[in-house]
N, CA and C atoms as a LAMMPS dump frame, in Angstrom:
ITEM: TIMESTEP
0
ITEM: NUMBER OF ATOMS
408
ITEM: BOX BOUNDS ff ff ff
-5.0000000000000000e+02 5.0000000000000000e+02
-5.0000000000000000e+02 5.0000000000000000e+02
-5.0000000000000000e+02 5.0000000000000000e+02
ITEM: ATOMS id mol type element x y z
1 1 1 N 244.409 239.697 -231.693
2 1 2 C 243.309 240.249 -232.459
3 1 3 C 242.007 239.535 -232.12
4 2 1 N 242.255 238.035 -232.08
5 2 2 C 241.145 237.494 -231.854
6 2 3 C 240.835 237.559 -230.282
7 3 1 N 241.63 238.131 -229.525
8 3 2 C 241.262 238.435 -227.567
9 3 3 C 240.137 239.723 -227.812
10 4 1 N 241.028 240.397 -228.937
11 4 2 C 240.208 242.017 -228.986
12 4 3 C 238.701 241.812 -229.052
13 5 1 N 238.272 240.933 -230.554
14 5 2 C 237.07 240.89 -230.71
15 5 3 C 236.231 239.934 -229.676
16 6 1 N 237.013 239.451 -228.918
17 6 2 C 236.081 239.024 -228.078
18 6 3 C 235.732 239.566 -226.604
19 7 1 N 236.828 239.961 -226.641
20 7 2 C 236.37 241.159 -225.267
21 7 3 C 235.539 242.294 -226.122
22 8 1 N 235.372 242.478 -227.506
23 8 2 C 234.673 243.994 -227.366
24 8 3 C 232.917 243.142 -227.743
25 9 1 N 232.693 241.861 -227.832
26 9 2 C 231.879 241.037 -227.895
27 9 3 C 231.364 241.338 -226.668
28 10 1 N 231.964 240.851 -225.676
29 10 2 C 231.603 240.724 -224.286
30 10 3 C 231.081 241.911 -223.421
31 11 1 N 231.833 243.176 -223.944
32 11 2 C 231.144 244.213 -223.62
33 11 3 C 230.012 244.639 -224.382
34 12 1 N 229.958 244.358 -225.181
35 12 2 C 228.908 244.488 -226.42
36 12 3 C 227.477 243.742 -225.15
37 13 1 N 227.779 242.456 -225.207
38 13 2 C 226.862 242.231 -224.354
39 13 3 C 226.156 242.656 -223.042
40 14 1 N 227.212 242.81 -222.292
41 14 2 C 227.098 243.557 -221.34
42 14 3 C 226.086 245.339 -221.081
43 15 1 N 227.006 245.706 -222.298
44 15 2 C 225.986 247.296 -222.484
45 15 3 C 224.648 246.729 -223.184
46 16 1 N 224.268 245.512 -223.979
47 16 2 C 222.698 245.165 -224.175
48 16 3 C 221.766 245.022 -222.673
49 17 1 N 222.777 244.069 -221.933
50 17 2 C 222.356 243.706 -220.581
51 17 3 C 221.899 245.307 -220.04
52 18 1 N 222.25 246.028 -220.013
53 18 2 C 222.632 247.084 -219.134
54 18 3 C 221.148 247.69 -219.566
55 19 1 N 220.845 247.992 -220.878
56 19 2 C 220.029 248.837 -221.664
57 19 3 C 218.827 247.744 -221.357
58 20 1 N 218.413 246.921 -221.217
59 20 2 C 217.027 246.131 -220.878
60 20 3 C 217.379 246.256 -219.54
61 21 1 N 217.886 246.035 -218.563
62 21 2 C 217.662 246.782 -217.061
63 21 3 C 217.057 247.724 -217.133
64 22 1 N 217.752 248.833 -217.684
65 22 2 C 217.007 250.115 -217.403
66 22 3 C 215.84 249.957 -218.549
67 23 1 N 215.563 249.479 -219.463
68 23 2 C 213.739 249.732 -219.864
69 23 3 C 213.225 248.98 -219.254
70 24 1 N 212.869 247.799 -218.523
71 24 2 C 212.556 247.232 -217.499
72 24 3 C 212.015 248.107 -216.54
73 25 1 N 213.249 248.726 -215.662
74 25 2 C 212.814 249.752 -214.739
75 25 3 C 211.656 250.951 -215.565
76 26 1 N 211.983 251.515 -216.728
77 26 2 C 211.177 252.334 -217.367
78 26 3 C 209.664 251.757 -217.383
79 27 1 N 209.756 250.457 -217.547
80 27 2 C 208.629 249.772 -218.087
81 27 3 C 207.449 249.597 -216.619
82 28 1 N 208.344 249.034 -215.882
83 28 2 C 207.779 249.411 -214.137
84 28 3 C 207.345 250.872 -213.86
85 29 1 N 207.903 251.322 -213.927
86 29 2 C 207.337 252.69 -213.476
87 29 3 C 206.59 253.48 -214.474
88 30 1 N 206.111 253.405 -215.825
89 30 2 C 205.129 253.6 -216.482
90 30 3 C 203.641 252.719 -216.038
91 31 1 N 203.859 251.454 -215.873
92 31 2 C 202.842 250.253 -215.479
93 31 3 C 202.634 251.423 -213.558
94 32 1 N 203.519 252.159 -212.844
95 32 2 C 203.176 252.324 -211.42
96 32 3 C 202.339 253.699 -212.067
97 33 1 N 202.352 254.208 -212.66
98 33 2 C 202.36 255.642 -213.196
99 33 3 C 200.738 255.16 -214.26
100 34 1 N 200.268 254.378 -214.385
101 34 2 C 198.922 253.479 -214.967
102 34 3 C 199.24 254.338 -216.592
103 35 1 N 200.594 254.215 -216.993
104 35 2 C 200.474 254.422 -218.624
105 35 3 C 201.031 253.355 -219.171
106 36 1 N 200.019 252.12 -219.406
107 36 2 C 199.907 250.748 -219.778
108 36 3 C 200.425 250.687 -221.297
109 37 1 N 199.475 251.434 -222.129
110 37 2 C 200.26 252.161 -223.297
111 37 3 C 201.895 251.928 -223.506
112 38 1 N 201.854 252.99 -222.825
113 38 2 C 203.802 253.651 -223.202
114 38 3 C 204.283 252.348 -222.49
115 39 1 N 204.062 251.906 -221.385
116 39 2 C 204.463 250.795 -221.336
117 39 3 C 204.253 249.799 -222.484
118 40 1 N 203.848 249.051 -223.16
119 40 2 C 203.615 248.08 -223.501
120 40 3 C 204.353 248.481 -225.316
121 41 1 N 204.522 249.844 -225.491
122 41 2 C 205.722 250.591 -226.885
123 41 3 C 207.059 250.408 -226.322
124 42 1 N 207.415 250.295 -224.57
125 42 2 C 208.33 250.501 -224.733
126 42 3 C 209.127 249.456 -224.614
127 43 1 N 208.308 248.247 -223.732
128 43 2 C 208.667 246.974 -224.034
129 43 3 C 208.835 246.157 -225.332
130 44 1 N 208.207 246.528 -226.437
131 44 2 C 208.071 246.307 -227.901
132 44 3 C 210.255 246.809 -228.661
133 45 1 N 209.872 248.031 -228.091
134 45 2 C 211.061 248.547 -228.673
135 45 3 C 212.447 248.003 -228.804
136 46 1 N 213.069 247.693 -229.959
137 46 2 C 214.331 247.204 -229.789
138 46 3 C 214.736 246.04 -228.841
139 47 1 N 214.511 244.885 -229.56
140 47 2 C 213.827 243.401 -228.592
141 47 3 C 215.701 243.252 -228.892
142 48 1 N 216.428 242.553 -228.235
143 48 2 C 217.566 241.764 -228.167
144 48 3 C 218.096 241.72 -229.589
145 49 1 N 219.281 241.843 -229.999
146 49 2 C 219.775 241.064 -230.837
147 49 3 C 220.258 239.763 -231.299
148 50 1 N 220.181 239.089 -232.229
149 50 2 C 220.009 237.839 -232.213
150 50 3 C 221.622 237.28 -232.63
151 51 1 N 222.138 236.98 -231.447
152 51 2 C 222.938 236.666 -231.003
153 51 3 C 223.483 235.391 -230.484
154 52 1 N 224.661 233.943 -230.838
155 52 2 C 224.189 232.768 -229.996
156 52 3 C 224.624 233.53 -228.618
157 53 1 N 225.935 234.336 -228.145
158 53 2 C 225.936 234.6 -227.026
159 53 3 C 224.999 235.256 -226
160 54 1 N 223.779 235.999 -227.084
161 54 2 C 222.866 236.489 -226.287
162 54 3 C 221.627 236.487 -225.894
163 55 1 N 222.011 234.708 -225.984
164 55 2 C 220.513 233.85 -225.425
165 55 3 C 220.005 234.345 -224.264
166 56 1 N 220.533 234.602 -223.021
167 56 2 C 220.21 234.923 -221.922
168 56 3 C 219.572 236.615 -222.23
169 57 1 N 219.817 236.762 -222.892
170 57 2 C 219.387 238.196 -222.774
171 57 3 C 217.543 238.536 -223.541
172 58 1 N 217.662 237.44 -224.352
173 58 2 C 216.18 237.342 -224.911
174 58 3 C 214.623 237.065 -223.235
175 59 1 N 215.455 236.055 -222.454
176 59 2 C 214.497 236.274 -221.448
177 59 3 C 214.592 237.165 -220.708
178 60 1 N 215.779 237.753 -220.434
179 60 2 C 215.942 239.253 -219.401
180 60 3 C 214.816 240.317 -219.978
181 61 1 N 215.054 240.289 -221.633
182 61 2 C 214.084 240.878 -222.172
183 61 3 C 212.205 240.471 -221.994
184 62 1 N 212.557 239.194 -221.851
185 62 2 C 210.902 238.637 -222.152
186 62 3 C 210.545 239.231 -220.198
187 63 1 N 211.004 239.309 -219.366
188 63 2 C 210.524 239.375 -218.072
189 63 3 C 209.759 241.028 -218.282
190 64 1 N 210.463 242.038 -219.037
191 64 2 C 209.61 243.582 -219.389
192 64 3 C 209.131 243.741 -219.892
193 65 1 N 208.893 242.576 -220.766
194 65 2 C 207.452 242.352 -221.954
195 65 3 C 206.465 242.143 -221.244
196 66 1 N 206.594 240.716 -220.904
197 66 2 C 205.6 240.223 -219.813
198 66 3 C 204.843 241.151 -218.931
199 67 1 N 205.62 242.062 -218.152
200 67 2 C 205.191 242.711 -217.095
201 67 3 C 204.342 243.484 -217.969
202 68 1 N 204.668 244.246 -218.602
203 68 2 C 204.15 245.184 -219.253
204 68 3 C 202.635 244.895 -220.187
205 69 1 N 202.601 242.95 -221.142
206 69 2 C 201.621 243.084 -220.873
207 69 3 C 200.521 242.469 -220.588
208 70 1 N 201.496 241.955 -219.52
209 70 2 C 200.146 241.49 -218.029
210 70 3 C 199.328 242.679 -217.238
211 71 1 N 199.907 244.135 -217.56
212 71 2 C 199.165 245.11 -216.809
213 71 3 C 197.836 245.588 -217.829
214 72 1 N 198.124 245.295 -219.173
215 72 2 C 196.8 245.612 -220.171
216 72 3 C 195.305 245.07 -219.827
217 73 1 N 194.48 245.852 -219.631
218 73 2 C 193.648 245.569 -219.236
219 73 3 C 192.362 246.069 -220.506
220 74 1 N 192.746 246.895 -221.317
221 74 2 C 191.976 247.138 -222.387
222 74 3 C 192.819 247.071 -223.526
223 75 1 N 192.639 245.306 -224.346
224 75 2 C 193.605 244.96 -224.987
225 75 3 C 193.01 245.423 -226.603
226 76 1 N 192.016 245.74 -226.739
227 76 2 C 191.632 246.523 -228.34
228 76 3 C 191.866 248.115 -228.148
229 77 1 N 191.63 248.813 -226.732
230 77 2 C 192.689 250.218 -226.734
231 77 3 C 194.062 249.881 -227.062
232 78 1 N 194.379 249.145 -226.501
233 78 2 C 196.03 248.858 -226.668
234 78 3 C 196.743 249.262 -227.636
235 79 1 N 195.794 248.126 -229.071
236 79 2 C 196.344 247.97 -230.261
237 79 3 C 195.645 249.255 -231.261
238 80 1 N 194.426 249.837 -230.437
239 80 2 C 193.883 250.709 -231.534
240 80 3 C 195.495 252.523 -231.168
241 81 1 N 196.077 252.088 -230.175
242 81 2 C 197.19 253.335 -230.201
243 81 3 C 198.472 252.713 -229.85
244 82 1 N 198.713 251.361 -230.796
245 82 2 C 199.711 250.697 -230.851
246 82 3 C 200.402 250.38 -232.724
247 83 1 N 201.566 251.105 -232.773
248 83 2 C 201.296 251.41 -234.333
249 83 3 C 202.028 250.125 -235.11
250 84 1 N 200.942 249.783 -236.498
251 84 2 C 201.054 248.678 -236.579
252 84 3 C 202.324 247.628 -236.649
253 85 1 N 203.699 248.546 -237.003
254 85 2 C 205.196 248.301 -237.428
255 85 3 C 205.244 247.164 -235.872
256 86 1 N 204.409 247.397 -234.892
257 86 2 C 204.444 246.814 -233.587
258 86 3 C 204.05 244.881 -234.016
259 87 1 N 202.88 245.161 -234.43
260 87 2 C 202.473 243.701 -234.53
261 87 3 C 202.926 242.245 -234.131
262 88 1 N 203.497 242.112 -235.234
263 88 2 C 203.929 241.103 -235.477
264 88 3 C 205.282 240.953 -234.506
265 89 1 N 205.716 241.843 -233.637
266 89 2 C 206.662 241.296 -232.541
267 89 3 C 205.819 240.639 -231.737
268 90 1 N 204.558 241.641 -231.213
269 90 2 C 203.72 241.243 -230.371
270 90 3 C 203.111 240.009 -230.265
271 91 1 N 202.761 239.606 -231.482
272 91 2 C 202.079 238.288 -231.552
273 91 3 C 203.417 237.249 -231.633
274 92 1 N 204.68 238.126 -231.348
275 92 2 C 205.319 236.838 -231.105
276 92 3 C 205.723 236.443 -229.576
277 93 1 N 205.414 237.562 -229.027
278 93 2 C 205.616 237.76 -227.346
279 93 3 C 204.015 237.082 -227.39
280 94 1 N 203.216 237.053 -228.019
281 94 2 C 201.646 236.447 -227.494
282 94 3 C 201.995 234.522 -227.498
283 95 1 N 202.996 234.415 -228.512
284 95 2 C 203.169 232.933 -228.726
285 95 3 C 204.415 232.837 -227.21
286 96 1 N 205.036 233.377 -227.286
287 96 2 C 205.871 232.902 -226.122
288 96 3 C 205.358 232.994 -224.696
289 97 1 N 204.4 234.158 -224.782
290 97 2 C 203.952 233.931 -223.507
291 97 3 C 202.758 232.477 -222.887
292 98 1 N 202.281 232.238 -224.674
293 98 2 C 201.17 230.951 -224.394
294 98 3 C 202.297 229.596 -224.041
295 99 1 N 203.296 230.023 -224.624
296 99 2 C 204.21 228.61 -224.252
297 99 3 C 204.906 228.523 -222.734
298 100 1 N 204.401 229.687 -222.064
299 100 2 C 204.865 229.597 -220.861
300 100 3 C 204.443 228.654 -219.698
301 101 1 N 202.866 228.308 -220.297
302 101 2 C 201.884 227.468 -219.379
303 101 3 C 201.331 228.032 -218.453
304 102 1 N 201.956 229.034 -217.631
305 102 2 C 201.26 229.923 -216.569
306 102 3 C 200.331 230.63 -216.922
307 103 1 N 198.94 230.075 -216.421
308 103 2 C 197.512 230.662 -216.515
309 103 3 C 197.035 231.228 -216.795
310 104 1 N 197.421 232.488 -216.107
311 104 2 C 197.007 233.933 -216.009
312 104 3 C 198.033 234.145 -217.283
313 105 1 N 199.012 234.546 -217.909
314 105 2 C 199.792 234.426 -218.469
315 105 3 C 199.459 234.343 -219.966
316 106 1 N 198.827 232.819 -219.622
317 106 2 C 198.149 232.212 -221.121
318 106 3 C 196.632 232.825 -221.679
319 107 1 N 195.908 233.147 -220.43
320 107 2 C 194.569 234.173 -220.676
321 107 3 C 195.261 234.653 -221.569
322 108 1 N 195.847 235.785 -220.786
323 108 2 C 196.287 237.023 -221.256
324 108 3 C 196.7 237.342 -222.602
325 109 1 N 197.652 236.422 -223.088
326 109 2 C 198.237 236.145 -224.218
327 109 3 C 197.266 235.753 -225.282
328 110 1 N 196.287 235.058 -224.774
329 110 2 C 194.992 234.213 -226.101
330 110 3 C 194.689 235.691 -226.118
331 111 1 N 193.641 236.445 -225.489
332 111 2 C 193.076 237.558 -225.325
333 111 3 C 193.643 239.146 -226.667
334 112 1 N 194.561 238.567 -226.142
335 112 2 C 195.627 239.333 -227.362
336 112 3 C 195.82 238.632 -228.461
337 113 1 N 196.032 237.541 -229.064
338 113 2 C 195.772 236.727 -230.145
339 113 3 C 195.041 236.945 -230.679
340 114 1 N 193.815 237.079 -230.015
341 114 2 C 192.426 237.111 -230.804
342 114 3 C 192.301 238.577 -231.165
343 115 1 N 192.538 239.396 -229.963
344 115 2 C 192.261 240.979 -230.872
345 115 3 C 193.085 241.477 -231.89
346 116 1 N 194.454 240.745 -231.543
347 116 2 C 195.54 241.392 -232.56
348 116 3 C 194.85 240.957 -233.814
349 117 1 N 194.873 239.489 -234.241
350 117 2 C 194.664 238.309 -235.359
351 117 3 C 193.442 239.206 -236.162
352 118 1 N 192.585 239.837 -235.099
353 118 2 C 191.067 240.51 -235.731
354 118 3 C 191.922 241.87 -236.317
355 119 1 N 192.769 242.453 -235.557
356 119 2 C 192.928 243.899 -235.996
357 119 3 C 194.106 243.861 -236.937
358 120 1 N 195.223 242.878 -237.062
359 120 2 C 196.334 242.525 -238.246
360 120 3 C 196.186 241.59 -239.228
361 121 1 N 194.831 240.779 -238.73
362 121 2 C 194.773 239.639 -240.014
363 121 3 C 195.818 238.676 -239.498
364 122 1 N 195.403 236.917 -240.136
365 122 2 C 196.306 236.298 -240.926
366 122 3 C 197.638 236.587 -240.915
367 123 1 N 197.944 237.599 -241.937
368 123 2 C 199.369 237.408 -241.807
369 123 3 C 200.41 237.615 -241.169
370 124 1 N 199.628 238.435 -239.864
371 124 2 C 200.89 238.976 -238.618
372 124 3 C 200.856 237.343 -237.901
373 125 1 N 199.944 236.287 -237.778
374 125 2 C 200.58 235.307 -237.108
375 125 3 C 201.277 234.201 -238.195
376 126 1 N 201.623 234.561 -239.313
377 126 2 C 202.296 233.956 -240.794
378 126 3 C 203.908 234.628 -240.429
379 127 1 N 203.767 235.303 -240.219
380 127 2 C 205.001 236.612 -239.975
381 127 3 C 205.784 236.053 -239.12
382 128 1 N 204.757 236.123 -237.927
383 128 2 C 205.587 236.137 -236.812
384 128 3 C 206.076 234.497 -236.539
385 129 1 N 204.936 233.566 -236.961
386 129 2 C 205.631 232.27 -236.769
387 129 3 C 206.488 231.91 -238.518
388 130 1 N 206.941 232.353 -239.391
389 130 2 C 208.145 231.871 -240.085
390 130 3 C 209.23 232.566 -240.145
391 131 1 N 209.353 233.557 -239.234
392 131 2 C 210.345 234.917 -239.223
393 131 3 C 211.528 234.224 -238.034
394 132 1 N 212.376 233.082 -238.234
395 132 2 C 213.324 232.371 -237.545
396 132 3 C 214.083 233.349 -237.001
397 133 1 N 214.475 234.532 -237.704
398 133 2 C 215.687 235.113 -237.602
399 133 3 C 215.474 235.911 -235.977
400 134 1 N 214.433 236.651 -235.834
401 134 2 C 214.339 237.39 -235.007
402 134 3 C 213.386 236.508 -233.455
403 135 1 N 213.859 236.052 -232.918
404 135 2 C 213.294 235.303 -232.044
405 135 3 C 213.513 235.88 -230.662
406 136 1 N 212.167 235.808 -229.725
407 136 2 C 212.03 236.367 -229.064
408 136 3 C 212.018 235.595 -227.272
């Protein structure tokens, strides 16, 4: 019984793995296709489950975030057709990406701090930094 639940664990993981590949690829070819937008909803969408086995899968995830939004180039369009239920993930992908140290990276991420912080207030970076459970 206890082999069962762990092989259906393991596939469990596996089909998460599987499903951020392919929005990844989605996320690429919206960013080739210049809909920065839909990119940057679809990287938002359904972030990892919080899982100890599915640590690895939080950065598989963070690599289609990233991409997606390192291609933003008009970061108050972004958020003015980015609906707000979004937020507060975002500003938590804005904190992980500042902890990355990479440059360009960290622009990018302040840049978004500041417009989000202006357009959610206060409490989306209250949110997003005491919200343990969902980590990104």
């Amino acid at each position: 019984m206890a082999e069962a639940k762990k092989s259906m664990g393991f596939d469990n993981v596996e089909d998460i793995l599987t499903k951020i590949e392919n929005k990844s690829l989605k996320i690429e070819s919206l960013i080739k296709q210049y809909k920065f937008i839909e990119a940057i909803k679809t990287a938002l969408e359904g972030y990892p489950p919080q899982d100890e086995r599915c640590k690895h899968l939080q950065s598989a995830n963070w690599i289609g975030v990233h991409k997606a939004l390192m291609a933003i180039k008009d970061v108050e369009g972004m958020l003015r057709s980015l609906d707000p239920q979004y937020y507060d993930i975002l500003m938590k992908y804005a904190y992980r990406g500042l902890s990355s140290g990479n440059r360009t990276t960290c622009d990018q991420c302040l840049k978004i701090h500041e417009k989000l912080t202006e357009k959610a207030g206060f409490g989306c970076i209250l949110r997003s930094l005491v919200d343990t459970v969902n980590t990104v």
